[in-house]
N, C-alpha and C positions, 0 to 999 in steps of 0.2 A: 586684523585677521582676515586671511581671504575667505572668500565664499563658496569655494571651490571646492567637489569633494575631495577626500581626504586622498584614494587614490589616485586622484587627478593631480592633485598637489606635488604628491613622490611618486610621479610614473616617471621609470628611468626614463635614461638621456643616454643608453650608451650599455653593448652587453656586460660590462664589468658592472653594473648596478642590477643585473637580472639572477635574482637570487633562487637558488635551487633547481637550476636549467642547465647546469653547465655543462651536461652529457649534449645539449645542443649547441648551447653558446659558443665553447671549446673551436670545435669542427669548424664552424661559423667563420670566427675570426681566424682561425687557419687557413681556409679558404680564402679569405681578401687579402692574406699577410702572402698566398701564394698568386692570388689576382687568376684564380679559377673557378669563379664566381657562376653557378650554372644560367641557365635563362630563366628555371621553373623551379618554385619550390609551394611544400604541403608542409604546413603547418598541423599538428594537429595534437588534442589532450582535454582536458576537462577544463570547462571554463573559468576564465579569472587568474591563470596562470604564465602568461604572458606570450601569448599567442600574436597577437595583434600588434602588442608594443614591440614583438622582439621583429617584427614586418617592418615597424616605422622606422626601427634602430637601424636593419638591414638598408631602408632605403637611402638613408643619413649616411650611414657607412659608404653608401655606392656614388652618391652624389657630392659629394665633399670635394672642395678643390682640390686638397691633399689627397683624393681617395683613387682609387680604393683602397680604403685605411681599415683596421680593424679598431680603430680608436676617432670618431671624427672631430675637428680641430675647434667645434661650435663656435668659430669666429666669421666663416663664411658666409656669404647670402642664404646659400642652400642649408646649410644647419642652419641658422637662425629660423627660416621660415620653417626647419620641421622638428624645431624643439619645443620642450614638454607645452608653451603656452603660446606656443609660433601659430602665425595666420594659416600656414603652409602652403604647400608647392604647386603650380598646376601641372607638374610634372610626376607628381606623385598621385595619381589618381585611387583612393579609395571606395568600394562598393559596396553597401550589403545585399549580399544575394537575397535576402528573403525579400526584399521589395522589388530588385531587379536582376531576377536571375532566370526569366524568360528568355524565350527563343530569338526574339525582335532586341532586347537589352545583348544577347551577346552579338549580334550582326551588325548594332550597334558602334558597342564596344571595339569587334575588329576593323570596322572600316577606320575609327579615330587612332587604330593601334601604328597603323603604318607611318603615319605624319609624325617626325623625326620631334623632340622635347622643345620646349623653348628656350630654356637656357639652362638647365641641367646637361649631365655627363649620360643619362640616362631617362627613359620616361618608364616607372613601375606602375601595375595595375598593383593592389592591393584586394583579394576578391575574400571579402570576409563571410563566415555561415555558409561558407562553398558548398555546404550540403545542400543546401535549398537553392541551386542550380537545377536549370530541368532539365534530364537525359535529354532532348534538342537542343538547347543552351550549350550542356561540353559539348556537343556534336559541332554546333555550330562554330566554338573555340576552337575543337581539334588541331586544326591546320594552322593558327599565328600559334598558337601554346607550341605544335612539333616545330614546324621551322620560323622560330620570330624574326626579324628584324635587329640586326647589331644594337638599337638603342631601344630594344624590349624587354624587361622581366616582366614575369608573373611571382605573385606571392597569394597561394591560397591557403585560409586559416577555416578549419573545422572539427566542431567537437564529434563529427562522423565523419573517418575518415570512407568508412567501406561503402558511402553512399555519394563519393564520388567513384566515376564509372573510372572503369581499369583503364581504359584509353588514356585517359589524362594522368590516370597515377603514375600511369610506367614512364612518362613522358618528364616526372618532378624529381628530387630529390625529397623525400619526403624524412620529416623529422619529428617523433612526437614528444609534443611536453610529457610533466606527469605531474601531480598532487606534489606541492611545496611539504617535506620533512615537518614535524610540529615542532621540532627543536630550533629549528631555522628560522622557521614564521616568528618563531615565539622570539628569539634573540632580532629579528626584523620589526616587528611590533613595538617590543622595548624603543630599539632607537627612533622609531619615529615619534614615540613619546617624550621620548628627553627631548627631542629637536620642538617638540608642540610645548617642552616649559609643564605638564601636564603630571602630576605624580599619580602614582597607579599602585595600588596593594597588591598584596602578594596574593595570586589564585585567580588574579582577574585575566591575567594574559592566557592561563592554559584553557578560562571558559571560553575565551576567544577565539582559539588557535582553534577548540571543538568545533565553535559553529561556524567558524569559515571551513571546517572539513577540509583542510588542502588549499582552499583558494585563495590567491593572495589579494583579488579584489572582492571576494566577500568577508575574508578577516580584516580590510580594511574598511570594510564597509560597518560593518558589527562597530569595529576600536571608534569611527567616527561615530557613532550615533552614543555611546559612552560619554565620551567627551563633549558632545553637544550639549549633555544634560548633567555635566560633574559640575560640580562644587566648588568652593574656596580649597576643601580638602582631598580635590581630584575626584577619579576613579573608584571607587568603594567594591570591597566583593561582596558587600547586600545590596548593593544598587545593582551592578554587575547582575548576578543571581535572579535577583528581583526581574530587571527589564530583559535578558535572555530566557528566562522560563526553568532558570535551573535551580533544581532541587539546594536546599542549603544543608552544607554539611552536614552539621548538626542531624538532621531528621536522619542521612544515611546512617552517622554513627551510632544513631540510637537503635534504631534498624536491626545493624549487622550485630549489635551488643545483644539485643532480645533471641534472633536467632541462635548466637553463641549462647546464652542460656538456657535457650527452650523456651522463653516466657513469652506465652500466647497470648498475653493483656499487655505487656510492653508493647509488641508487634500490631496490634491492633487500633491499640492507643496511637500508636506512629502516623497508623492508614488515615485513624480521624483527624489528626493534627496535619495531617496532607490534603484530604478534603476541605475542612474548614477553614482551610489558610487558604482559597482559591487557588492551591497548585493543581497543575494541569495530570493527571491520574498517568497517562502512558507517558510524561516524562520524566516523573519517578520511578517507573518501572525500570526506565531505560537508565538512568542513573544511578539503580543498584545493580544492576547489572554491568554496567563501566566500572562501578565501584568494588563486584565481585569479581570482575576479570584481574582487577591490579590487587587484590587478595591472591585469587588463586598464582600469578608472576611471583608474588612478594613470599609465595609457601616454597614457591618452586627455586626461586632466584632472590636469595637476603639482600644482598644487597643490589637489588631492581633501581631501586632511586638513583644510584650512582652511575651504574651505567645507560643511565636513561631511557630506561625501560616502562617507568611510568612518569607521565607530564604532570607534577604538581609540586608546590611547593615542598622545602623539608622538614616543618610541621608536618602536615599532611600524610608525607611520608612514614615519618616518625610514626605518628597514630596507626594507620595503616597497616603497619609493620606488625603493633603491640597486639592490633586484632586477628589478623593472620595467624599470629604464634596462638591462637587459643583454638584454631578449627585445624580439625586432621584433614585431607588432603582429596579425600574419599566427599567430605560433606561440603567444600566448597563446590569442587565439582558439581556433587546432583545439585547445589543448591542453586547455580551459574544456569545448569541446562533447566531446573524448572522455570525459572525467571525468563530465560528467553525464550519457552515456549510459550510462556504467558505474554509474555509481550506479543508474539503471534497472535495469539489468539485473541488479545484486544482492538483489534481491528473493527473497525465497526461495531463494536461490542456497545451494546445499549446501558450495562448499566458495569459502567469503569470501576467502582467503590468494590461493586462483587468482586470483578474482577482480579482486583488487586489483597482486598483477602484472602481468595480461594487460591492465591501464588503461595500469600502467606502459610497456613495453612498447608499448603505442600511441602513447604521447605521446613515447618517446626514437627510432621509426624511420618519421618523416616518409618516406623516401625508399621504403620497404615498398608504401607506400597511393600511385595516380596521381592523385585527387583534387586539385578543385582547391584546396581548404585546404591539403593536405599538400603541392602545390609551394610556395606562397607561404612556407608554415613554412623549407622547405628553402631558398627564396631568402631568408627569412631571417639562417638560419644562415650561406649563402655569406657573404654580406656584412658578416657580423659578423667571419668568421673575416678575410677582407681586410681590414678596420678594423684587426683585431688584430695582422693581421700587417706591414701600415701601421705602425702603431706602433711595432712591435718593429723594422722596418729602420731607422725613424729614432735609435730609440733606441741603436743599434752605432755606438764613435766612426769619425772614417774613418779612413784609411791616412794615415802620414806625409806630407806634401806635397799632400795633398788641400785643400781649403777648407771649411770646417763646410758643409755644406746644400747640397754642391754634385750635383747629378743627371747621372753622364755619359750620351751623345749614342749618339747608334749608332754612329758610326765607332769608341768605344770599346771594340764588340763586334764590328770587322771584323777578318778574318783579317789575320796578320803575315805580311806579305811576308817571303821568305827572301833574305838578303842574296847578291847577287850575286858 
């Protein structure tokens, strides 16, 4: 097994492996399939999304003996040296700006920009964190970035783009990533698990897919450190749970059951078995509240799960669904917005336990708050409880001589005359 991290392992080789980009990839490879390839380009989105690799793939793309190709032939010198475990190029020069993106680093950089590649089609600067360029740094690019040299690109990557100065932006074709889909990640993750031989339970890829938020090298980062520490029997979703920090089902559905009933010692009970399991107070918070957003979907939208509207397994789903169906639509809402203002407020909060009570507690006494949320909550409640108790009168058989279903009249409730 290499020792490699995991997104080092599967960092593409090529824009057809760059998953959930294709609003840039697309454009990209239209460009080299028309060999209008500009001198300048701006990278830029949230990190971990393939910024950087889609630079390398571009410079591959440019230098390839076949190229300008939009697909490179990985059989040439130039691919070799700039594939995913290649030595690389001296023609393809990479920088991080935050170590050298002084004024002296780009004067630098333009005097070595003129002297033609050594044995590439092209010589690319790659100028990564381009935000931590110093307004004399672009100054001092200015003039090779406007008019370069036939055997010059620039490729600059940053998660800022507005903190590169306008002078250079007007001068790029600027393209910005965005946050990988969690449908995409999640179906990404998968295969790189079959490919790792690794079996993985059901629930563990969507805790994933959460803490990488979008990023495909920190959802990769997460799924490896998993694997590092699975078992004969893989991936587990109480290891999972466990070594991410997240709440386990179980506690939420006990939770959202207490609320649905009103019972303030269920809910309480819950808070302590949250404390004394060392779970961490605001990521429970945060977890009923995830957990009451795909209530309030699944009241609004039945069938959520299907059109993939909420990222969980269909157990989960299922459950989910059954809970939903017992809250009016009125009490998920206030109960959604109290929760997240308590998560506000838990900010530095010194003592989390109160905290997470006095949530509780908001959300079990609708009738406490005059608000208009908190009547709707309550006319919730009435109506359920009618419903229920609707139920429960039909369900009593009748008295002897009665007829199944029969409803008496009001004369059946008028005073007995006394016999004469």
């Amino acid at each position: 097994m290499s020792s490699l991290a995991l997104y080092r392992r599967y960092r593409p080789e090529s824009f057809a492996e760059v998953i959930g980009q294709e609003h840039v990839t697309d454009p990209l490879q239209q460009a080299l399939r028309n060999n209008r390839v500009n001198h300048a380009y701006l990278f830029s989105g949230p990190r971990g999304c393939g910024k950087t690799t889609s630079a390398r793939i571009l410079a591959r793309c440019l230098n390839c003996e076949q190229g300008p190709t939009p697909t490179p032939c990985g059989e040439c010198q130039s691919c070799q040296d700039l594939a995913r475990n290649g030595p690389g190029s001296i023609d393809v020069i990479e920088i991080d700006a935050a170590s050298h993106g002084g004024v002296d680093d780009a004067r630098d950089l333009r005097e070595k920009a003129f002297f033609g590649p050594a044995s590439s089609r092209y010589k690319i600067y790659i100028i990564d964190e381009a935000h931590m360029v110093t307004p004399a740094g672009f100054n001092a690019l200015l003039k090779v970035v406007e008019e370069p040299p036939e055997h010059l690109k620039f490729i600059f990557a940053t998660t800022e783009p507005e903190k590169v100065i306008g002078t250079i932006r007007s001068r790029t074709h600027h393209y910005p990533f965005r946050l990988v889909p969690p449908g995409t990640l999640r179906g990404y993750l998968a295969d790189v698990c079959g490919r790792e031989n690794s079996p993985v339970e059901d629930g563990v890829l969507p805790l994933v897919v959460r803490a990488g938020a979008g990023s495909v090298r920190d959802s990769m980062s997460v799924m490896d450190q998993l694997l590092a520490g699975a078992g004969d029997d893989g991936v587990t979703y109480a290891m999972a749970t466990s070594l991410l920090g997240y709440t386990d089902g179980s506690l939420l559905d006990s939770i959202i059951d207490a609320f649905a009933a009103g019972d303030g010692a269920a809910a309480f009970e819950v808070v302590d078995r949250v404390i004394e399991g060392g779970n961490d107070p605001r990521r429970f918070v945060a977890d009923l509240l995830e957990r009451l957003r795909d209530l309030v979907i699944l009241a609004a939208v039945p069938d959520a799960g299907e059109k993939g509207l909420i990222d969980a397994p269909a157990d989960v789903v299922e459950r989910i669904q059954a809970q939903a169906s017992v809250f009016g639509a009125a009490e998920l809402s206030r109960a959604a917005d109290l929760v997240n203002d308590g998560l506000t407020e838990m900010r530095g909060a010194t003592t989390p336990r109160l905290q997470v009570e006095l949530i509780c507690a908001r959300v079990l006494l609708p009738a406490a708050y005059d608000d208009e949320r908190s009547l709707q909550a309550r006319l919730d409640r009435l109506e359920r409880g009618a419903s229920a108790a609707a139920a429960a009168s039909f369900a009593v058989p009748p008295a002897a001589g009665v007829p199944m279903g029969y409803v008496p009249g009001p004369e059946a409730h008028a005073p007995v005359q006394a016999a004469p």
